[in-house]
C-alpha positions as CSV (number, residue, x, y, z in Angstrom):
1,X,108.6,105.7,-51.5
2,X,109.5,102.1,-53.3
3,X,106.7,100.5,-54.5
4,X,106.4,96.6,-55.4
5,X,103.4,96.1,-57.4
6,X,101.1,93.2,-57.2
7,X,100.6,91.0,-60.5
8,X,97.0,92.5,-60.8
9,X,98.7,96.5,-60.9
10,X,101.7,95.4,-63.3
11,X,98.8,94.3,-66.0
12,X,97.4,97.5,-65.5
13,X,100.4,99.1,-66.1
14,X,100.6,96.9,-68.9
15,X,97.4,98.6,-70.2
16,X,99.0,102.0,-68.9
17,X,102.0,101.2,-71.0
18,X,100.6,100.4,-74.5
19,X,98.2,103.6,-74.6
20,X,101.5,105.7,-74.1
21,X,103.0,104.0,-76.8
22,X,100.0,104.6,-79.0
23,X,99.8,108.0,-78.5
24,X,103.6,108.7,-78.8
25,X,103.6,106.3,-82.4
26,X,100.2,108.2,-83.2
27,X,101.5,111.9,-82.7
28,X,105.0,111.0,-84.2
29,X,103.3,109.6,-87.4
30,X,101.2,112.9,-88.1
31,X,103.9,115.2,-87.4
32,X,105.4,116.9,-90.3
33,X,106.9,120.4,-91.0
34,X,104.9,122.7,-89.9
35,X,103.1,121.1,-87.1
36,X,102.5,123.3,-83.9
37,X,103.4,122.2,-80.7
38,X,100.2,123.0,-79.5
39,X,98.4,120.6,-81.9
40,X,100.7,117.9,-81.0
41,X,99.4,118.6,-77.0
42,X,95.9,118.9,-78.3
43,X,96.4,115.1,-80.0
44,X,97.7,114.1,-76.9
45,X,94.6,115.3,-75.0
46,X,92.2,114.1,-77.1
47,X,93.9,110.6,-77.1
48,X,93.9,110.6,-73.7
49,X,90.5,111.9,-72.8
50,X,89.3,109.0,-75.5
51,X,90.9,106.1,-73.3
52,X,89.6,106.9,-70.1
53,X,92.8,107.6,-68.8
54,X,94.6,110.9,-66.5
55,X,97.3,113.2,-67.7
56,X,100.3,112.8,-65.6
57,X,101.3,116.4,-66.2
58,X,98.7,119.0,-66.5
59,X,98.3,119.3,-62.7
60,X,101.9,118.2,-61.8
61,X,103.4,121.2,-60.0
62,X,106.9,120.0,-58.4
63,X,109.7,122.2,-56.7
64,X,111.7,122.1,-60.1
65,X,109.1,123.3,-62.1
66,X,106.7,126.9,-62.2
67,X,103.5,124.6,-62.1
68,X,101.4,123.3,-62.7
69,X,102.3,122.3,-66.0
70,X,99.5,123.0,-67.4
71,X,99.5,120.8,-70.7
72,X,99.3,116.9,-71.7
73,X,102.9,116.2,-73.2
74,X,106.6,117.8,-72.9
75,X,107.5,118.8,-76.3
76,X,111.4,119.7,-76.7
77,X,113.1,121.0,-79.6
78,X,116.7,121.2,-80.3
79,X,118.6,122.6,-77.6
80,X,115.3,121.9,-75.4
81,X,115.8,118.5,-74.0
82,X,113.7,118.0,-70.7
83,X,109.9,119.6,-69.5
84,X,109.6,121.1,-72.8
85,X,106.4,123.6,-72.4
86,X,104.6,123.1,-75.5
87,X,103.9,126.6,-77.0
88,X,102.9,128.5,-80.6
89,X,106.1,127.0,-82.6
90,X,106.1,125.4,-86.3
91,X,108.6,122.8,-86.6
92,X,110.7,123.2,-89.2
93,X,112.6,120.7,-91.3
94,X,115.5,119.1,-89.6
95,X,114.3,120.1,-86.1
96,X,114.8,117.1,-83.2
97,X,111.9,116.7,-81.7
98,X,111.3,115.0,-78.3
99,X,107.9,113.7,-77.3
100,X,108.3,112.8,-73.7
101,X,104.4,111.5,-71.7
102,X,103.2,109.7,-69.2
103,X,99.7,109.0,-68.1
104,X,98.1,107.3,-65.5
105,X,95.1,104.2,-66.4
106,X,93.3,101.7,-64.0
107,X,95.3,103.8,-60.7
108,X,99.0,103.0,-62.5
109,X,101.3,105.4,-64.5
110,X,103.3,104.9,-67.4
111,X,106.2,107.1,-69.0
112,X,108.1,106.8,-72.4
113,X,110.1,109.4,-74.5
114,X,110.8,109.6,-78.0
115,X,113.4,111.2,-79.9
116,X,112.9,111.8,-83.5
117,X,114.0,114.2,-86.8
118,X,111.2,115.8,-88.7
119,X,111.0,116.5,-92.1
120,X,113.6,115.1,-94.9
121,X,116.6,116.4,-92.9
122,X,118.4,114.1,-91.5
123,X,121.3,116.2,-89.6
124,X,124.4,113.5,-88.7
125,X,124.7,115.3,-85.3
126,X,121.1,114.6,-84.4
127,X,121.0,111.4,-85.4
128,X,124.2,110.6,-83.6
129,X,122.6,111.6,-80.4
130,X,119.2,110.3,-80.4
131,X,120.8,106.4,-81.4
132,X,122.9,107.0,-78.6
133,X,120.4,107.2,-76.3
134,X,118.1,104.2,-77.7
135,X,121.6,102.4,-76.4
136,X,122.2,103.4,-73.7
137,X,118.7,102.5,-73.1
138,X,118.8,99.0,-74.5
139,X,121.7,98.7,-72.1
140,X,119.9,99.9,-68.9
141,X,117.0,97.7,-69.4
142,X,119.5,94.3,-70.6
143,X,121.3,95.2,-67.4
144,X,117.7,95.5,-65.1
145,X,116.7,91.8,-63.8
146,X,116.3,90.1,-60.5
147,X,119.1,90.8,-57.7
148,X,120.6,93.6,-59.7
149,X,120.7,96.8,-58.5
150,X,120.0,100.2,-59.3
151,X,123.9,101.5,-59.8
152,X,123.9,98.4,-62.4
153,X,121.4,99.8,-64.5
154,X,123.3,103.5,-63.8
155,X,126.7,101.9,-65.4
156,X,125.4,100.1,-68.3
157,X,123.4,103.7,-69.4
158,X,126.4,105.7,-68.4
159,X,129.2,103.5,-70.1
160,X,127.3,103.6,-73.8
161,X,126.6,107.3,-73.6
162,X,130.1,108.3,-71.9
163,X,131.5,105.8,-75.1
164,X,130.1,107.6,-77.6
165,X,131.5,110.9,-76.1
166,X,128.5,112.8,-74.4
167,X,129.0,114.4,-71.2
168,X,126.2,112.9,-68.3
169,X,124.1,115.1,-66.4
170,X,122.7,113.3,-62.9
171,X,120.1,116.1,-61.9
172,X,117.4,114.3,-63.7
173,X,117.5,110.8,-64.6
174,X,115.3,107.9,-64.7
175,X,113.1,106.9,-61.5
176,X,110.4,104.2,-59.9
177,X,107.0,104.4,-61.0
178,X,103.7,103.1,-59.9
179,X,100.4,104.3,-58.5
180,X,102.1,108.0,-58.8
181,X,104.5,108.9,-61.7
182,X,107.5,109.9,-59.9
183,X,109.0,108.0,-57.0
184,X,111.9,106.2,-55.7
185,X,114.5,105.0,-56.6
186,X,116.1,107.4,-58.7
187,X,118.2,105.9,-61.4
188,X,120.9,108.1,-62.2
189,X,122.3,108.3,-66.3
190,X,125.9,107.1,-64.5
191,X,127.0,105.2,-61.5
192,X,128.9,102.1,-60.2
193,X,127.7,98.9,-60.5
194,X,126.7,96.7,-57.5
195,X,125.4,99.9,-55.6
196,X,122.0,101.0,-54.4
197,X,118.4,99.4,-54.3
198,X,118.4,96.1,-55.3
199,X,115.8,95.0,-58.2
200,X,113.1,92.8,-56.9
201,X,109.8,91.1,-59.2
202,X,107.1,93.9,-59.3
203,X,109.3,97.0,-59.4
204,X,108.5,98.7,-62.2
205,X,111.6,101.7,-63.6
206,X,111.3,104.5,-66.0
207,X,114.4,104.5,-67.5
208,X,115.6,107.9,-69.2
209,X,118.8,107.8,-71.0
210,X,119.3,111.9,-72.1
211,X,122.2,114.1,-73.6
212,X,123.3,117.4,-74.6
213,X,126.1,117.2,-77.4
214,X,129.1,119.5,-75.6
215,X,127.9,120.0,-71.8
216,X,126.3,118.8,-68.8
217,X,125.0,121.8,-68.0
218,X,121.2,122.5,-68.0
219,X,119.2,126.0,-68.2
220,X,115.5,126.6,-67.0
221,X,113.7,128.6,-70.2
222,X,112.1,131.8,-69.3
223,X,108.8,129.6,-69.3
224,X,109.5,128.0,-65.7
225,X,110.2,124.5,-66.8
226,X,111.5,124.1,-70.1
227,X,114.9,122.9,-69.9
228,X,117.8,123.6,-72.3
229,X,121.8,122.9,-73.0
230,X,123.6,126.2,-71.8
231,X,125.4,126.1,-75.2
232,X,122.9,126.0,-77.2
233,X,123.5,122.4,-78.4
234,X,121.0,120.0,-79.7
235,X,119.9,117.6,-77.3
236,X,118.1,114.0,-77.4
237,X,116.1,111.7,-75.0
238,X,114.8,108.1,-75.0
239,X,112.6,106.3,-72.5
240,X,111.0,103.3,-71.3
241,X,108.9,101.9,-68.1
242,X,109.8,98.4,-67.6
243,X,108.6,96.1,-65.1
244,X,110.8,93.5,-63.5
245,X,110.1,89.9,-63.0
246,X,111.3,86.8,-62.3
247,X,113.0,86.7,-65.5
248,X,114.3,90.0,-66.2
249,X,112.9,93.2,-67.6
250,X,109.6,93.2,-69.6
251,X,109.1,96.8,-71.3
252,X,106.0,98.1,-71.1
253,X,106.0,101.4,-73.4
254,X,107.0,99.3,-76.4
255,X,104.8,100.2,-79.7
256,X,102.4,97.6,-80.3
């Protein structure tokens, strides 16, 4: 399903939007070496709970995943990059950390990722990755406006990450958004431009710009739905929901 939203949704989404961005700024400001995984989903809960607002994941059971999910945001560490089960683990220094959450407010979801270093360390592999995706998504969204189309948005994310030598994986990539968190059309990390959907006003797009530094390969974790590189390398992940209009992309999940 393709969903055009009405002016009245896109501000809720709006709202949606900026309590995602709270709660990702919020839970990457407190965490430090040492913090558990599980109190970065317990901060996510309690954040959530105090809006008024609906977890996204902890009843979402898709094919992909051994649901449901059980927990409030996908925490990914390392080599982790996608649906990372949060579970009893102290970050250390120099881990890459991905926050990834969506939630749903007023009857319309948002989504955003963040990738981020914690502690002092500041690894030149992991910082490589992670501003290569915050391009890539800059790109995707600079290249989403009005009578665009989808495989546009595919080859402006797909031409900064395959620049700056990453290898693409297409199983999982950005998607439509709306009254439910995932729906058409999916927006694939790489593609040819002047292909597939074309953008119209009140189509809102979680884009998701992802890599794994050697391969293009994923594996599932022994926990169902944690997803990881099959090398072993370190991973990153950036994303944004944006809504279209008459004027080009707006971003929603942008830290107030």
């Amino acid at each position: 399903m393709i969903e055009i939203l009405k002016p009245a949704e896109v501000a809720r989404a709006k709202d949606a939007g900026a309590l995602v961005a709270r709660i990702l700024r919020t839970a990457r400001n407190r965490t430090t070496v040492g913090t558990n995984l599980l109190d970065i989903d317990r901060w996510a809960r309690e954040m959530i709970d105090e809006a008024g607002a609906q977890s996204c994941y902890v009843d979402y059971a898709p094919s992909f995943g051994r649901g449901p999910f059980g927990h409030y945001i996908c925490t990914a560490v390392n080599d982790a990059v996608l649906h990372g089960l949060p579970h009893d683990y102290a970050l250390a220094d120099g881990d890459l950390l991905t926050l990834d959450l969506a939630v749903s407010l007023g009857g319309v979801a948002a989504d955003s990722a963040i990738s981020f270093v914690v502690g002092e360390s500041r690894p030149a592999e992991s910082v490589a990755l992670i501003r290569a995706t915050e391009r890539a998504l800059e790109a995707g969204i600079a290249a989403a406006r009005p009578g665009a189309r989808i495989g546009d948005i595919s080859h402006a994310i797909g031409s900064v990450l395959s620049a700056a030598g990453y290898p693409i994986n297409t199983e999982f990539g950005g998607h439509g958004i709306g009254s439910t968190m995932h729906q058409d059309p999916h927006v694939a990390n790489t593609g040819q431009p002047g292909r597939g959907y074309k953008l119209r006003p009140g189509l809102l797009l979680a884009l998701e710009p992802w890599v794994m530094a050697d391969t293009d390969e994923l594996v599932t974790d022994a926990d169902g739905w944690t997803l990881r590189s099959a090398t072993g390398c370190r991973t990153a992940h950036s994303e944004h929901t944006i809504a279209i209009t008459d004027k080009g992309a707006e971003i929603l999940t942008l830290p107030g």
